[in-house]
Phi, psi and omega in degrees: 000124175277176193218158188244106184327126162295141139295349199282124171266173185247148181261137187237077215288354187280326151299316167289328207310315164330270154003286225288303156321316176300314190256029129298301185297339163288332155317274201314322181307330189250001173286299209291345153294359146313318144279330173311155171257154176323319195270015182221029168289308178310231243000312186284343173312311186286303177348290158320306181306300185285356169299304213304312190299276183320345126318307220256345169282312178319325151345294210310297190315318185266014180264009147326312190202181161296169171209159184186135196237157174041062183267128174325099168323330169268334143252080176326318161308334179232110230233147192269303161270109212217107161291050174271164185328319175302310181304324213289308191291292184292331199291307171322312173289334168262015138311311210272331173285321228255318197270313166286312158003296195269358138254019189261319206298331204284004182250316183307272105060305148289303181291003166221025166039058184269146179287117178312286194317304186292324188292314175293328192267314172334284192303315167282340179270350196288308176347298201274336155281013183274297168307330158307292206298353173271344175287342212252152193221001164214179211275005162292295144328304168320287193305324168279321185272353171268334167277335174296340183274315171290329165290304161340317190296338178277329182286330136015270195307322187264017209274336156327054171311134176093351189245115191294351166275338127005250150353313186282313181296327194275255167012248190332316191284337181281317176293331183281313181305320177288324175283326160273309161324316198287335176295272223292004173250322176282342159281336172321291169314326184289330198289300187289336162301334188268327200240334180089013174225187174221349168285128212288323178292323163276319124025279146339300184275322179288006195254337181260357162234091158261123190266351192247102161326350184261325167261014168260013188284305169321275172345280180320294181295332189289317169330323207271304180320296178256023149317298189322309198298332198259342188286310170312325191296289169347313190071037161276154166313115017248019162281033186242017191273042149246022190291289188300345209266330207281284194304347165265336179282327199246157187333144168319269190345314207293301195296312164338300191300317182295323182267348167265273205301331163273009163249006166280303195291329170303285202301343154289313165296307233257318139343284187303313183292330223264319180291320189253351185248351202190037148331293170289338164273011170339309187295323196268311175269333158332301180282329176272023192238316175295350163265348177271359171252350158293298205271333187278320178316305173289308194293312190321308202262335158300315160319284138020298194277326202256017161265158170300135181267329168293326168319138187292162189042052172262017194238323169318274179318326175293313193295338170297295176315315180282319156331317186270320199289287202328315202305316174305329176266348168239016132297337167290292193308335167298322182312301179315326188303302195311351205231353196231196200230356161241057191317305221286013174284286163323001189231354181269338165314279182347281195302269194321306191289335198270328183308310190307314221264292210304301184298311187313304217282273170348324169303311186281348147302335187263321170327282168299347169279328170265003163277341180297333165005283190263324179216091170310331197261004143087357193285171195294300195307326175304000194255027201267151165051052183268012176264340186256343173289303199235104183271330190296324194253020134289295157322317143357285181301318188296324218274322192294316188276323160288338157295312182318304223288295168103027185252163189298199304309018165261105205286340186284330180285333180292284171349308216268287178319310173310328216260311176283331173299335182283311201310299173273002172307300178329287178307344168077041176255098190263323172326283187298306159354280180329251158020289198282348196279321180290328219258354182270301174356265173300335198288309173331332183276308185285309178330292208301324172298304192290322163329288180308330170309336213260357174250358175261125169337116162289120134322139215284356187255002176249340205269309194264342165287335174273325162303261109090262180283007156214017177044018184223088173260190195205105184279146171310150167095332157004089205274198186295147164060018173253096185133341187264107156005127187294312190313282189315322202292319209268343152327286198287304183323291186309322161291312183280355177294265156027256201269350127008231191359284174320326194266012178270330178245054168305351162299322181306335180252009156256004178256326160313286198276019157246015183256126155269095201293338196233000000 
């Protein structure tokens, strides 16, 4: 008598809860704008806040242990989702990203009459496929849960009915974005044609015995294919040119969002494929992953370097730009992984520089959102003497840029540096070290400038001209938390907490990058 295998997987729904609560409360957010009146639509804002804090509470339960769902009833072992230390770690940082966004967000959102209901469900539904994707353990799952974070991000970007930068922006970020997906689906493809799975752990193992020249000919390109396709995600160099237009077209929060949580969801995927799906291609991807953290570092910081400060939205562009060069800095220690025999030691640098990254950069979005308040076109100059308007939330700022910077007191960003600088020693990439040492250089300049801006005095005749020119003046002297929104006050405090807190503890990021998450 034969017996027949059951297909039914088992759910491990406690494992899932995160994701899976961000796309509920997005559920709800878009049935109750349906019923809501104009004038209890902020409701839904908070709503949002508080799915996004229950998610990101949801956490807590699974840091006991590994957990694993929708695992082959004939192999138990091979599993679709894997709630593990890595995951566990990034899906906190873009939830933790995801909840300030949606307080950057709950006055943008008014003050610039975006329909509350599409804005809110975008945003949790982008969330939850963000929180999926460090969890996905094939390569199906990978490609679904990066278009679920992505797509919601283009209608985002465009949601500024009537504003052609707006437009320009969703329209460049959809198109590159479409152009990288359709490359990472013909690798996807090539991949599964070549090993006969989609799971990373079989993947892996079929990638070190091709028994056909031919398919390890196949095998090799779907490997070159989907990097490309994760390089894009990235804003790595020379994919990266829809960085600036996109993050000056769409709303602030949005660009916030985009420079933390979409490079948290890239460089996780991109992580996942390289360590656990495409082991035995080291040699291949190591180096082509170390010349793309040269060329991204260098395009990033030069660009950067060469903005205008009067130009409008220039305090935007610098940030996009410092956005490509960092991407270049969290690309290194991936590389490294390709040069050492315990990669996930590498990898844990990354994840420690994203900790780091994600609450300043975020700060200084929150930052730029509320001087846009008062002075909309956003240039570096508009920050001039923003220590005698705002002196605290100058400090804020000054402290968020020295962190990038990696000069003191932001001791985390020095750390954070220290730490992908060990990543490529190790590996015996001295080359690139060298490199990223100059590119902290320049960066060090334009960081230093817009610092120094936020402490010089404005003349009273460039002061009444700026008033002037945005019919909202702000007399000096101005004090701190009077005029600032509660939601943004309470933004810009948690980021400045943060990184507080991190630059008091600098053991917590060398315990990240000497721990193996993977």
């Amino acid at each position: 008598m034969s017996t027949v295998t059951s297909l039914v997987q088992s759910v491990d729904w406690l494992a899932l809860a995160p994701p899976t609560l961000a796309g509920a409360v997005a559920l709800v957010v878009l049935v109750a704008d349906l019923f809501l009146p104009a004038a209890r639509k902020p409701l839904l804002g908070w709503i949002a806040t508080a799915g996004l804090a229950l998610a990101a509470l949801a956490l807590l339960p699974l840091l006991d242990g590994d957990r694993r769902t929708f695992c082959l009833p004939a192999h138990p072992d091979v599993c679709s989702y894997a709630a593990d230390p890595f995951a566990l770690v990034v899906q906190f940082l873009v939830l933790g990203g995801a909840l300030l966004t949606a307080l950057l967000s709950i006055d943008t959102v008014r003050d610039q009459d975006l329909p509350a209901g599409e804005y809110w469900f975008l945003l949790l539904s982008s969330a939850a496929g963000a929180a999926l994707l460090p969890a996905s353990r094939d390569l199906a799952t990978l490609v679904i849960a990066l278009e679920v974070a992505s797509l919601p991000a283009f209608a985002l970007v465009g949601l500024r009915r009537g504003d052609r930068l707006s437009s320009e922006a969703a329209l460049k970020f959809f198109l590159s974005s479409v152009a990288a997906t359709a490359v990472m689906l013909l690798g996807v493809s090539f991949l599964y044609a070549a090993t006969g799975s989609l799971h990373l752990s079989q993947v892996a193992h079929a990638l070190t015995a091709l028994p056909d020249p031919r398919l390890a000919t196949l095998a090799s390109a779907g490997v070159a294919l989907t990097l490309v396709g994760f390089a894009f995600k990235t804003a790595a160099a020379p994919f990266h040119f829809w960085v600036p237009d996109t993050y000056v077209g769409a709303p602030l929060p949005i660009a916030g969002y985009l420079s933390v949580v979409g490079k948290a969801v890239g460089f996780s995927g991109l992580i996942l494929v390289t360590v656990q799906g495409f082991p035995s291609y080291a040699d291949v991807w190591g180096p082509a992953l170390a010349v793309l953290a040269a060329l991204t570092m260098t395009v990033g910081n030069v660009a950067a370097l060469r903005q205008d400060p009067r130009r409008a939205h220039s305090a935007v562009r610098l940030l996009a730009w410092s956005s490509v060069g960092q991407a270049g800095y969290l690309l290194v220690p991936i590389a490294a992984a390709g040069y050492e025999r315990d990669p996930g030691h590498a990898i844990g640098s990354t994840i420690a520089y994203a900790l780091m990254y994600a609450a300043v950069n975020l700060g200084a979005f929150a930052v730029a959102a509320l001087v846009a308040r008062t002075r909309p076109a956003n240039r570096i100059t508009d920050y001039r003497g923003l220590y005698h308007r705002r002196p605290v939330v100058a400090l804020a700022l000054g402290f968020f840029l020295l962190c990038l910077a990696g000069l003191p007191p932001g001791i985390i960003g020095l750390f954070a540096k220290v730490t992908v600088f060990s990543a490529a020693v190790d590996a015996g990439l001295a080359w690139l070290a060298v490199l990223m040492a100059v590119n902290v250089v320049i960066a060090l300049y334009y960081y230093l400038q817009w610092t120094t801006v936020l402490f010089r005095g404005a003349g009273e005749a460039e002061s009444a001209a700026e008033a002037a020119a945005t019919g909202t003046p702000e007399p000096a002297g101005h004090p701190a938390g009077v005029g600032i929104p509660a939601p943004l006050a309470t933004a810009i405090a948690l980021a400045a907490v943060l990184g507080i807190a991190l630059s008091g503890a600098p053991q917590l990021v060398l315990r990240f990058a000497s721990g193996t998450l993977l």
